[in-house]
C-alpha positions in Angstrom: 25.9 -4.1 333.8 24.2 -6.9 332.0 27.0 -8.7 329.8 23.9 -9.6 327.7 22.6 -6.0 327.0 25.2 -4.8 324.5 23.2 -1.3 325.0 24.4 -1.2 328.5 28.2 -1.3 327.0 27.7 1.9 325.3 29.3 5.0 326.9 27.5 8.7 327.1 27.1 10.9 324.5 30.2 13.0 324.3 29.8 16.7 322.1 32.3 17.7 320.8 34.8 20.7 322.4 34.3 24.3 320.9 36.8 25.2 318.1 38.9 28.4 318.9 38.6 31.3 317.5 42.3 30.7 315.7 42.0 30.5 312.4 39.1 31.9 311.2 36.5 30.5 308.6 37.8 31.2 305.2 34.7 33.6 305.2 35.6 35.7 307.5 39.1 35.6 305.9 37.3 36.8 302.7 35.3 39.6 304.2 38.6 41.0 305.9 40.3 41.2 302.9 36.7 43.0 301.1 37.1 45.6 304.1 40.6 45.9 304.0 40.2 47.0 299.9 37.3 49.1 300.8 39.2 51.1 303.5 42.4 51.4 300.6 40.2 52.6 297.5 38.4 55.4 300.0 41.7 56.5 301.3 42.8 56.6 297.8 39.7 58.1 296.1 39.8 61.1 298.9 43.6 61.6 298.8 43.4 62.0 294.7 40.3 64.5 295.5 42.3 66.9 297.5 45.3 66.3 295.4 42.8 67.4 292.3 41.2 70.5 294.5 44.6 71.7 295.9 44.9 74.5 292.8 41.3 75.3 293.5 42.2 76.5 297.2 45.9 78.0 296.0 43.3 80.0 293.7 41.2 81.2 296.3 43.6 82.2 298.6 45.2 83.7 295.9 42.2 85.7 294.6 42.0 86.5 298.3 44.9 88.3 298.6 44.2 90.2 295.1 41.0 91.1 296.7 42.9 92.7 299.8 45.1 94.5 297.6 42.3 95.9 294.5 43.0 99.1 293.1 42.4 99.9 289.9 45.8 99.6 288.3 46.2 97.8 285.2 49.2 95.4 287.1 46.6 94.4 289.0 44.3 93.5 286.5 46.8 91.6 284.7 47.9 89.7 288.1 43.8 88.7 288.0 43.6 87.9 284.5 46.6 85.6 285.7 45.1 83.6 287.9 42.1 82.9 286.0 44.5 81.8 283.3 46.0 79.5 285.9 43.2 77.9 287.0 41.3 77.9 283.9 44.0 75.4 283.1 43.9 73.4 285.8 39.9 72.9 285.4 39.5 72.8 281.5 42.9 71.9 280.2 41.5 70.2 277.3 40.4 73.1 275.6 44.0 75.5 276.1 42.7 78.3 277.9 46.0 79.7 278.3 46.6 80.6 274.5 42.9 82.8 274.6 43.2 86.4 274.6 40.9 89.5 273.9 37.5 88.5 272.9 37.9 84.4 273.0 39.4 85.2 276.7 36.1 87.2 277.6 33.5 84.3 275.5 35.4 81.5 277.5 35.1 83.3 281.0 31.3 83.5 280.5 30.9 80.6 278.7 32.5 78.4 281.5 31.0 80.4 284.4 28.5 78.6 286.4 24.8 79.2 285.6 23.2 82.3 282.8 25.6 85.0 283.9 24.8 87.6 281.0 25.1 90.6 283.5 28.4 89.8 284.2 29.4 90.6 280.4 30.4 93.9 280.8 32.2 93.7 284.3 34.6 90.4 282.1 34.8 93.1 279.4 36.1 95.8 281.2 38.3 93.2 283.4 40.0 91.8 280.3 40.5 94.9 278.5 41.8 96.9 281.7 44.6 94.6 282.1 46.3 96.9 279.3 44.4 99.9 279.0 45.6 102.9 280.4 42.0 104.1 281.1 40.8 101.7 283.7 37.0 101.0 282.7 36.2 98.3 285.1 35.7 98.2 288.8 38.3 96.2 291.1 35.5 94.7 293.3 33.4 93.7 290.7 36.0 91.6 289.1 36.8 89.9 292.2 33.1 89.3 292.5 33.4 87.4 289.5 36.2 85.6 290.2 35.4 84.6 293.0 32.1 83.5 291.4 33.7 82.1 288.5 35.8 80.1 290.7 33.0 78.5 292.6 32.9 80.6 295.7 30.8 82.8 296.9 28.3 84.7 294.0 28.0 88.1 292.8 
């Protein structure tokens, strides 16, 4: 070493050491808290779906069971007429379905019925009135048909 080359004093070029991975940037802090709210809203969102569906699939397997059990009684008819009742408050509870009787019962069942359903007039008619008519007009199947349609499931 030359005492008169000050360059010559100088030591190497030292880098730095790697930081750990302990604690993370206040980025990655950030986006782990965004997921974290993401995964809580979806869990949320899906849980108050089913919660919202459940008297949709008590319906069905309701309607089910009528289905199983059709004869044309007018119990039976009123047990369907029921149901719809039921469920037509669950879905349009707004409008009071369950005070509708007669002909309001019949316009409401077609009116909230999924898609131009103007055949089905007759089979809702004779539905609704059999539940307490002692001359049965309508046919057990058929209503279920439409229940099941008016319900969402499988169509007529």
């Amino acid at each position: 070493m030359n005492p008169q080359d000050p360059l010559s004093q100088l030591k190497d070029i030292h880098l730095p050491t790697a930081g750990g991975f302990w604690p993370p940037a206040p980025g990655w802090w950030l986006l782990t808290l965004l997921a974290l709210l993401l995964i809580v809203a979806l869990v949320w969102l899906v849980h108050r779906r089913v919660k919202s569906n459940r008297w949709l699939k008590q319906a069905r397997a309701e309607l089910s069971e009528l289905d199983r059990q059709a004869r044309p009684d007018p119990a039976w008819f009123a047990q369907l007429n029921t149901l719809l009742k039921r469920a037509a408050r669950q879905r349009y509870p707004e409008r009071h379905p369950e005070s509708l009787s007669g002909d309001a019962w019949i316009d409401f069942l077609l009116e909230t019925a999924p898609g131009q359903r103007i055949a089905s007039r007759p089979v809702v008619e004779a539905m609704v009135h059999s539940a307490w008519q002692p001359n049965l007009e309508a046919d057990p199947k058929q209503a279920t048909r439409f229940a099941q349609y008016w319900l969402g499931g499988p169509t007529c």
